[in-house]
Each structure stands twice: as structure tokens, then as C-alpha cells.
C-alpha positions, 0 to 999 in steps of 0.5 A, spaced: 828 910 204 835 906 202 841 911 203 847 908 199 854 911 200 861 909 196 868 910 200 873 913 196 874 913 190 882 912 188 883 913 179 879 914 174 879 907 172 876 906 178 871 911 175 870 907 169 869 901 174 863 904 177 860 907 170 859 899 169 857 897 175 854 903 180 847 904 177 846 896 177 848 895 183 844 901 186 838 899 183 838 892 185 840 895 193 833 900 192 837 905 193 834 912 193 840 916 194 847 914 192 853 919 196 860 918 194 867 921 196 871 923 190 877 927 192 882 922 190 878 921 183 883 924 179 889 919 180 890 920 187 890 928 189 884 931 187 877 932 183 878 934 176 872 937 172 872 932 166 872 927 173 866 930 177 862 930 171 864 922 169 862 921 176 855 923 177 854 921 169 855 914 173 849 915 177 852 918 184 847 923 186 852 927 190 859 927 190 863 929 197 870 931 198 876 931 203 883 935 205 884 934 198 878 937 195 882 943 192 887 940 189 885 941 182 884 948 180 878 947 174 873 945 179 873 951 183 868 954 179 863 947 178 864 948 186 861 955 187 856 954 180 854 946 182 851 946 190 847 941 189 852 936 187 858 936 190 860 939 197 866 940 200 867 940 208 864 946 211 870 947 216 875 950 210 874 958 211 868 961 208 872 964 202 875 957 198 870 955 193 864 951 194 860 950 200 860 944 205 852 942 206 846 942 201 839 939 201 836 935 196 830 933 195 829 925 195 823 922 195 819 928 197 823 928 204 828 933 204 835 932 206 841 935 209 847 932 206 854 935 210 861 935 209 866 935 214 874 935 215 878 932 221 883 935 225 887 929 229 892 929 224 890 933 219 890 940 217 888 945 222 881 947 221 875 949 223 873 946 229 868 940 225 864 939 232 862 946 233 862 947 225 856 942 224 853 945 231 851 951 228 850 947 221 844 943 225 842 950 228 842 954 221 838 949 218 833 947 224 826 945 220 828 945 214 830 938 213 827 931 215 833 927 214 840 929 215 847 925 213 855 927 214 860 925 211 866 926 216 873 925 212 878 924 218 884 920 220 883 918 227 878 912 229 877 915 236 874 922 232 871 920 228 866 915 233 866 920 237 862 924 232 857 919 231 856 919 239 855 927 238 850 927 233 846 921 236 839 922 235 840 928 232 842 926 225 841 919 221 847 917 218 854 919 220 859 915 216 867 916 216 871 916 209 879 918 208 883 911 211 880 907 204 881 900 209 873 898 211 871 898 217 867 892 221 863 897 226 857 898 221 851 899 226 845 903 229 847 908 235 843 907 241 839 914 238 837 912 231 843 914 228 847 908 222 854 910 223 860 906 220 868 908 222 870 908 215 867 906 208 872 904 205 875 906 198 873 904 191 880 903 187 885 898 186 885 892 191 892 890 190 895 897 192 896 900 199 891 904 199 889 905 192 897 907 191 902 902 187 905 899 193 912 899 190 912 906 190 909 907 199 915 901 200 920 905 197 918 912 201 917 907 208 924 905 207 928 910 204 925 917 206 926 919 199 922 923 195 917 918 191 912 919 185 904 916 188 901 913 182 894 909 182 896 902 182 894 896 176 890 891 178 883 888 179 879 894 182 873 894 188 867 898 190 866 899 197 860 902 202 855 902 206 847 901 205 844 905 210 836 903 211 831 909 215 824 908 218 819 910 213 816 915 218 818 920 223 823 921 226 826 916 220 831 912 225 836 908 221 833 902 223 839 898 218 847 899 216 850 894 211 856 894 208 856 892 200 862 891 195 861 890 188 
């Protein structure tokens, strides 16, 4: 079982790039499953409907998002009608749209895919810890393989969620920061963490943002309009490898561009 997972992904031109590119690039790596966060797919704040479609129309499987995930309105109900396709993270309160976990069947395995906001530096949530405890609990023997995505600022909150769910889940990844992080690799449990996939957007920009526009915020303090920056775009990710048998260990974490 080959899992491969696309870090953020900044503008819809970067969704043009990946309706050329991902489909390819998911066939050529023996991916079984494609998992990319889209919260800030439509320029930067938010998902929109027309998005969300494009994306999976591009070959993602499940779209996951973060503390954006709200912020267009037209998806609100594509949340509530399309759980098998995108989630948002479980710690928002039970009454916003959508759901924050759901289990495909990929392959004649079933897996628990999971969303999950930080709190360090975010907003005020539902304590992500105690949230995915009870997810683990609710859905014990229904699932074979179980995947977070935890969409999180601090470095430090993020490892230390992989150390929780060590052994107990397959895969934990970070999104939100869209800076790549170099510690792909297998817990000491069979667990294939990475701290932060990355982002698939504008390479050129500060963090898929014109850069002129950050600058200006940094040094001034002013009020400034975020745009998508011009530019060559990137996909980033991680391409998580599993045993073939029980208790499906990842035995491999590879970190893929494109």
C-alpha cells in the first residue's frame, strides 16, 4: 500500500498545475491513495465549491483542510453531503459543516483518514490529543490502516502528535507551514511521520504569497491585500510505503516533488 500526500495547495493555478501533472505523477509512484490539504486553494483563504471539484477532478482522493476550512460559504453544504471526500479538522465544534474523519476503502483495506487542527498559536480548539483519543476509540475494528493529517503551527506540536499516535496509527503528517521539512522517517513504532509536507503553489512567493505584499505588512504594520504570487509553481509531498500484511507498518517515507 502506497499512500501519497500533497502539502497545501496556495491558488488555483496551482490546481491547474496539478490537473497536468498529479494523476501522472501518482501513477508512476504506485500510489493507492492521493490525500491533499486545499484550504488555501481558493487564493489563499479558503476552498470553494468549483475548487473542491477541480481538485478531485485532478486524481486527489480526499481533500483535507485546516483553520481555513471555513472560509468560503459555498462549500458548506459539498462538506455536510461529500464525507467521503473532504473532511475538516474533527476539533471544530460538532455544529460547523462536515466531519473531521472518514473511512475509505482503498484496495480491500479500510482506512481511517483523520483531520486535526493545532492549538499552539491557533485558534482555541478542541483539545487535538483528546480529540483523536476518542476518534481511535469510537472507530476501534473498524478500520485497518489509520492516517492524520494534523494542520499545525508549532513544530514541537506536531512531532509530539506523531509520538502519541506511535504504533497506534500509520501515518501522521503536518500541513499549514507550506516550508517542507527534512525529517521524513519511521517511528520507533511503525508509525511514517514528516513535520510539514509543504505546499504546492508559487515557488517565488513567501509562502505561495506575493512577497512584496508580506514585505510591506512586515515592515510597515499597514493593513495589506494577500494575493497568489506569479511564478513557476511546485508540488510538494510525501510518499508513505506500508507493509502488505497486518499490523501494515510504514516501512518507507519519501518526500516527492513534481
Amino acid at each position: 500500500m502506497k499512500i501519497l500526500t500533497i502539502g497545501d495547495v496556495v491558488g488555483r493555478r496551482a490546481i491547474e498545475y496539478l490537473s497536468g501533472k498529479l494523476r501522472k505523477t501518482a501513477a508512476a509512484l504506485g500510489a493507492d491513495l492521493v490525500v491533499c490539504n486545499g484550504e488555501n486553494a481558493s487564493e489563499i483563504h479558503g476552498l470553494a465549491l468549483r475548487d473542491a471539484e477541480a481538485l478531485l477532478d485532478c486524481g486527489v482522493d480526499l481533500i483535507t483542510l485546516g483553520n481555513h476550512a471555513f472560509g468560503s460559504r459555498d462549500i458548506y453544504r459539498y462538506l455536510d453531503d461529500n464525507t467521503d471526500r473532504i473532511i475538516r479538522p474533527a476539533n471544530y465544534p460538532a455544529a460547523c459543516p462536515g466531519v473531521g474523519y472518514t473511512t475509505l476503502e482503498v484496495s480491500g483495506l479500510r482506512i481511517l483518514c483523520m483531520n486535526l487542527s493545532g492549538t499552539a498559536f491557533m485558534d482555541p480548539l478542541d483539545n487535538p490529543f483528546t480529540v483523536v483519543d476518542r476518534i481511535l476509540d469510537r472507530e476501534k475494528g473498524d478500520y485497518d490502516i489509520a492516517l492524520l493529517d494534523f494542520h499545525a503551527e508549532a513544530t514541537s506540536e506536531k512531532l509530539a502528535m506523531g509520538y502519541h499516535l506511535d504504533g497506534r496509527v500509520q501515518i501522521v503528517f503536518g500541513t499549514h507551514t507550506h516550508v517542507p521539512t527534512a525529517d521524513t522517517r519511521v517511528l520507533r513504532g511503525g508509525t511514517g511521520y514528516v513535520t510539514d509536507l509543504g505546499m504546492t503553489g508559487p515557488v517565488n512567493g513567501i509562502l505561495g504569497t506575493d512577497a512584496e505584499a508580506v514585505l510591506s505588512k512586515m515592515r510597515t504594520h499597514m493593513p495589506a491585500r494577500f494575493t497568489v504570487a506569479d511564478g513557476p509553481i511546485e508540488a510538494q509531498g510525501v510518499l508513505f510505503t506500508l507493509e502488505d500484511t497486518k499490523p501494515y507498518r510504514c516501512v518507507k517515507v519519501e518526500r516527492v516533488t513534481f
